[in-house]
N, C-alpha and C positions, 0 to 999 in steps of 0.2 A: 567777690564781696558786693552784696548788693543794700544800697543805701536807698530809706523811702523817701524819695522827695518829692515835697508837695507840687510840681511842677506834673509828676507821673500822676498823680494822684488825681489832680485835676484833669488830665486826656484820659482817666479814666472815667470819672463823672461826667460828664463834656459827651461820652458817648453815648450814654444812657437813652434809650427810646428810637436810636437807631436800628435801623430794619436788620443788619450784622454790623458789629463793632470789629469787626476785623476784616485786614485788608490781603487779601491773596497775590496780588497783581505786582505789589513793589515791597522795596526793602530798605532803608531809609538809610541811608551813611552813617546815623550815628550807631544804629543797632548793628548795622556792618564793622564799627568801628571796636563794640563791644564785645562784638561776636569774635574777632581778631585777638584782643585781649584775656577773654576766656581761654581762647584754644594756648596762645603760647603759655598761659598760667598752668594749665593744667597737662599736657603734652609735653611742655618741655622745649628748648630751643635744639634745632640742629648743628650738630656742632661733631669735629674730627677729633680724635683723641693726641694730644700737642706732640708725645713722646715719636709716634711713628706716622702719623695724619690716615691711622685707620678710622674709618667711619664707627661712628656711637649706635649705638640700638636705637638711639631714635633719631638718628641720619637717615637710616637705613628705613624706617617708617616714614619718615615725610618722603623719601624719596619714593618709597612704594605710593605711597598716595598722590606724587607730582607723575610716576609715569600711568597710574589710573586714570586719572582726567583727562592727562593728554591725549591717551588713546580713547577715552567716551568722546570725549570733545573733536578729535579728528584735529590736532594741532600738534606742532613739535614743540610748541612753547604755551605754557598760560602767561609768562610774561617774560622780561627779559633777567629777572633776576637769577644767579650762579646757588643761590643758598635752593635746596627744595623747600623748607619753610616757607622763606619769604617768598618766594616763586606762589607757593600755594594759598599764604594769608591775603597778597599782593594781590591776586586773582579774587581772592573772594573780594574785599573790600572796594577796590577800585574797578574790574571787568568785568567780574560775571554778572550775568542776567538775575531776577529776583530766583528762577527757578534753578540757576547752577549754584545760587550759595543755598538755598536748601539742600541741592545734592552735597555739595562740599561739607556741607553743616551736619548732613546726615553721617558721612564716612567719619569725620574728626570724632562725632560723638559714640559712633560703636565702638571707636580706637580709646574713648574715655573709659568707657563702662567694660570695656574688657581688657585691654594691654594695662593702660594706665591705674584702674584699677587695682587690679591684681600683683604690683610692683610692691614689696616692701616697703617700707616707711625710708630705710638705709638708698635702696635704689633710685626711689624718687627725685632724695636728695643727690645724689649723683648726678642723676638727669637734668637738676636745677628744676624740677617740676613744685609749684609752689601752688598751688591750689588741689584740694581733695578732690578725685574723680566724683562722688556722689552729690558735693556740693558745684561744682562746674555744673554738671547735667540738670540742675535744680535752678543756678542762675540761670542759663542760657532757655531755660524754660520761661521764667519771669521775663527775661528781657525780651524775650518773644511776646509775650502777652504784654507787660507795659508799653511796647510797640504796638499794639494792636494788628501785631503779622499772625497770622490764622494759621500757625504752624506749631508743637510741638512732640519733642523725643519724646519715644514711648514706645517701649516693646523692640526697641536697638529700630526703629525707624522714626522717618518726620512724618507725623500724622498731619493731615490737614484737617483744620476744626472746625467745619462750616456750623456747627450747633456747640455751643460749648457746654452746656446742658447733656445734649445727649454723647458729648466724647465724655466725660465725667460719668455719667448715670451706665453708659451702653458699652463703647468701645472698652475705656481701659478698665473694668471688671472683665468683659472675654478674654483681652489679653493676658489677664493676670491666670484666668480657670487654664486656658493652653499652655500656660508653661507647663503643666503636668505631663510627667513624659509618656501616659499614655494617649496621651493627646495630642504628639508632634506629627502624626499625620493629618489631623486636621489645622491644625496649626501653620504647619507650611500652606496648606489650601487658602487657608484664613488672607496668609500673607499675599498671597498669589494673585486672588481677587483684589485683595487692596490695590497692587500695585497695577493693575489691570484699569481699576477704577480712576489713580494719577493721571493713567495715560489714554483715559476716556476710552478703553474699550470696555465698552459693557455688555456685550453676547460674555466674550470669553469671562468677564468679571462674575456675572452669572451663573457659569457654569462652574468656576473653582468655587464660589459660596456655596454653591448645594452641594459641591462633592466635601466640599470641609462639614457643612452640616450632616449629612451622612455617614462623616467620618466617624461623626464626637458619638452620633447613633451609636454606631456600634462598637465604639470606645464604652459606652456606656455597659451594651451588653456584655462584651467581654469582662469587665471588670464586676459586674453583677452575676455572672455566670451564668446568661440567660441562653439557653439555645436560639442560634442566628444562624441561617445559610448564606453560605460565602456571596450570593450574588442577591442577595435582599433587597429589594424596594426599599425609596423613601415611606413607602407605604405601610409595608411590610416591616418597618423599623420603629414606625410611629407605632405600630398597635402593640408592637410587643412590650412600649414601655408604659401603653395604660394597660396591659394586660397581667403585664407582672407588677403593678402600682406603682410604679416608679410618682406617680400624682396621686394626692392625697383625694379621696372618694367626694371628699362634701365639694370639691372644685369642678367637678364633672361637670356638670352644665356651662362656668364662667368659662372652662377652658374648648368647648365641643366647637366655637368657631374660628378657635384659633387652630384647633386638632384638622377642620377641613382646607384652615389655609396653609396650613404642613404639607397635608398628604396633597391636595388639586393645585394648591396656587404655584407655589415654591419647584416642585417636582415637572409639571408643566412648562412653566418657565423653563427651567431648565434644558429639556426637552430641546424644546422651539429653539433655543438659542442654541444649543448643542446642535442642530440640525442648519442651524444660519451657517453656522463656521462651518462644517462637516460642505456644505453646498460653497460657500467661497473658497475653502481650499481644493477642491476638484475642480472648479470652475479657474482658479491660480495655474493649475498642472492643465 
């Protein structure tokens, strides 16, 4: 449930004229606090079943997501507590870094929008889960932005928002066109890059965007029924879509330098950086 108070309202005008209004670096206790909140409303608490103290289906998921961390994190414990919930909430709110409670925030929320979810309305109440999966993932969005933390879910991951204009305008319309299933090869590329770009490498970030770009190419012809050879240029992919009009004739000029940074800039790139890696991993061996 989120309530507007003029208090948020005001840290949002307050930041107005600022060079970004969002902070990537930290995570502020109350929005940790919030973010605790959400997850047990909507997930559900852990808990044995009283008649034989078999584990619940959603024992059995916190506990999956207490023994994930521990082994990314390289620790036998994220904290001292017996419950995995609380073990895992405990962790986000109190121990982790700004960057392990986006990780932790990212797992809880694909566990919303898909386990949780997908639950009956009968099961939920079972679970004691009292908040709707598509409203969770909608607060915890807000309370990310009232925070001014430059994080949110989208597309089952945490975007970082260094433009909020262009995540709005750019990203989440691509993400939305790749959910088409014939576009999950580019799609996983798409993701590939992204996650590439979190972890600041940018040769390899490079080279998954052009192959995801290439991909949706010939997604495109496939689906138009254009004749394509299985090993086509970015080049060779770009002409066939003004050749078979895929762009409407009176844009031909607006679009001709964006058509040269297709075919030389993008495909170059690629190249080069494709040839960076290829030279570091023989020079590794």
């Amino acid at each position: 449930m989120q309530i507007d108070l003029n208090s948020a309202r005001r840290r949002i005008e307050d930041s107005v004229g600022q060079v970004d209004v969002y902070d990537y670096e930290t995570i502020a206790l109350p929005l940790r606090v919030q973010l605790v909140q959400i997850f047990r409303c909507s997930l559900g608490p852990a808990y044995r079943d009283q008649r034989d103290d078999s584990p619940a289906p959603s024992w059995i998921m916190w506990h999956s997501v207490r023994l994930i961390l521990r082994r990314e994190y390289g620790v036998h414990q994220l904290t001292n507590e017996h419950s995995p919930e609380s073990e895992v909430l405990i962790f986000l709110e109190g121990h982790a870094t700004a960057s392990q409670v986006i990780d932790v925030a990212e797992i809880l929320c694909r566990l919303i929008s898909s386990w949780a979810a997908e639950l009956p309305s009968y099961t939920r109440d079972h679970h004691r889960i009292t908040e709707d999966a598509a409203e969770a993932i909608k607060e915890i969005n807000l309370r990310f932005q009232r925070a001014s933390c430059g994080f949110r879910f989208a597309g089952n991951d945490m975007i970082r928002i260094d433009s909020e204009f262009i995540h709005k305008e750019v990203v989440l319309p691509v993400l939305l066109v790749l959910q088409h299933h014939m576009l999950a090869g580019s799609n996983n590329e798409f993701r590939d890059a992204h996650k590439h770009m979190r972890l600041g490498e940018s040769e390899p970030a490079i080279v998954s965007a052009s192959k995801s770009f290439e991909s949706a190419m010939k997604a495109i012809h496939t689906f138009k029924g254009w004749d394509t050879v299985g090993n086509a240029t970015a080049s060779d992919l770009i002409s066939g879509l003004y050749s078979n009009g895929l762009f409407d004739s009176g844009t031909k000029s607006q679009l001709t330098a964006l058509r040269a940074t297709l075919e030389q800039g993008v495909p170059s790139i690629r190249n080069r950086s494709g040839c960076l890696l290829y030279t570091s991993d023989a020079a590794d061996e």
